[in-house]
N, C-alpha and C positions, 0 to 999 in steps of 0.2 A: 504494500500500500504506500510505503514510502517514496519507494521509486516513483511509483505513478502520480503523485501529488508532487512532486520535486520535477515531474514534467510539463505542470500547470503555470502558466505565468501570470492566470488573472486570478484574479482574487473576487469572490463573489460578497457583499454583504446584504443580509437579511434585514430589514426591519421589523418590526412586531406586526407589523399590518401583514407582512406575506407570513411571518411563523404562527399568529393566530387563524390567517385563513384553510394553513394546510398542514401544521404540526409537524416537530425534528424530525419524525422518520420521515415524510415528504423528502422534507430538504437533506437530509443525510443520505438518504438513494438515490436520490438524485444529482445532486452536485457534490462533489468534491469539498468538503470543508476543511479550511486550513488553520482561521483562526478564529477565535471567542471575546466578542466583544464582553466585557464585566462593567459595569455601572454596580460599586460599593452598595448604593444606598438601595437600587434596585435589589441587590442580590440580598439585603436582608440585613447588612453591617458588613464591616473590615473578616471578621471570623467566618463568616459563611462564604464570602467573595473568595477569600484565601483557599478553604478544603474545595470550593470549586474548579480554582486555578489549579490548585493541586491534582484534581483528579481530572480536569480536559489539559492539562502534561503530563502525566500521566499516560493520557491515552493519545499523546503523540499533536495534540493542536497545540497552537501557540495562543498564547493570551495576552489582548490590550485591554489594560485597564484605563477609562476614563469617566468622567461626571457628568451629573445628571444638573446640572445648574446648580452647583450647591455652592454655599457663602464659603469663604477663606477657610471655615474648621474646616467644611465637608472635601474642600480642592485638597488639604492636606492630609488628612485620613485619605485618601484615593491615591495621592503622590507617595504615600507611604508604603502603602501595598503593593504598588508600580515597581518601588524600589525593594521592596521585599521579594518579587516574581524575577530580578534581575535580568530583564531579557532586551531592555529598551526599550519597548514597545509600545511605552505610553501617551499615549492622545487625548487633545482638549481638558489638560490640566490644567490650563493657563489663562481660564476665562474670568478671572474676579475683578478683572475691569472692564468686565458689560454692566455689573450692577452701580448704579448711583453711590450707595452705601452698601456697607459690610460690616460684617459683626465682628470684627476686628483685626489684626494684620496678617497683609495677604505675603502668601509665599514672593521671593524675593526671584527674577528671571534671568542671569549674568549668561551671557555666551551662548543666548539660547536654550538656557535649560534651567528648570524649575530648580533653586536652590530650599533644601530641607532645614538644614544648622546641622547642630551637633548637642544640641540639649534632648532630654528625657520626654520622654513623652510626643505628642504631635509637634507639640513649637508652638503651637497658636497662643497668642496674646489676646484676651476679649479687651473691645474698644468699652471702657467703663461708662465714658458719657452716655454709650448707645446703650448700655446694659439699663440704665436705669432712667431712657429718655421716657417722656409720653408716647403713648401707642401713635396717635395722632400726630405726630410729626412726620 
């Protein structure tokens, strides 16, 4: 199977409109799958996305991790696990400057590539003013 997938040079993507109309085994007899898109928050949190990646490499696909719109926390839990799958593969981490505001600071982009730090934890700092603004603002 490898061979024959290593002979493919397009790369097909699913969106939820064709995999709710016809369901993986549809598309798994049919086309060639190479790799698995992951959305963290879709897949349920960072734990569940993870034994996922784990087990579609496992069974020989590649996985890109990317976000579903999510504020500075959610881009860096997603950048985490990107970084945890070690494969490069990660896509549209880099969107926390489409939102006006943010719940507080956003991953840092040097050389084209999302920087993490080297502290415990995600890194995220919450913006305190925002913590405790009016809803209504």
């Amino acid at each position: 199977m490898s061979r024959i997938r290593n002979l493919i040079t397009c790369h097909a993507i699913f969106r939820r409109r064709k995999y709710r109309a016809h369901g993986w085994r549809f598309i798994a007899h049919r086309y060639t799958v190479h790799r698995l898109v992951i959305k963290p928050a879709r897949a349920g949190g960072l734990l569940p996305a993870l034994a996922l990646a784990q087990r579609a490499t496992n069974g020989g696909l590649d996985c890109v991790v990317t976000s579903s719109l999510d504020s500075a926390c959610g881009l860096r839990a997603a950048a985490h696990l990107a970084a945890a799958l070690d494969n490069r593969l990660a896509h549209g981490l880099a969107t926390c400057h489409w939102f006006t505001r943010d719940t507080g600071a956003t991953p840092s982009i040097v050389d084209a590539e999302l920087r993490l730090g080297h502290s415990t934890g995600l890194g995220f700092l919450p913006d305190i003013e925002r913590l405790f603004s009016p809803i209504d603002e």
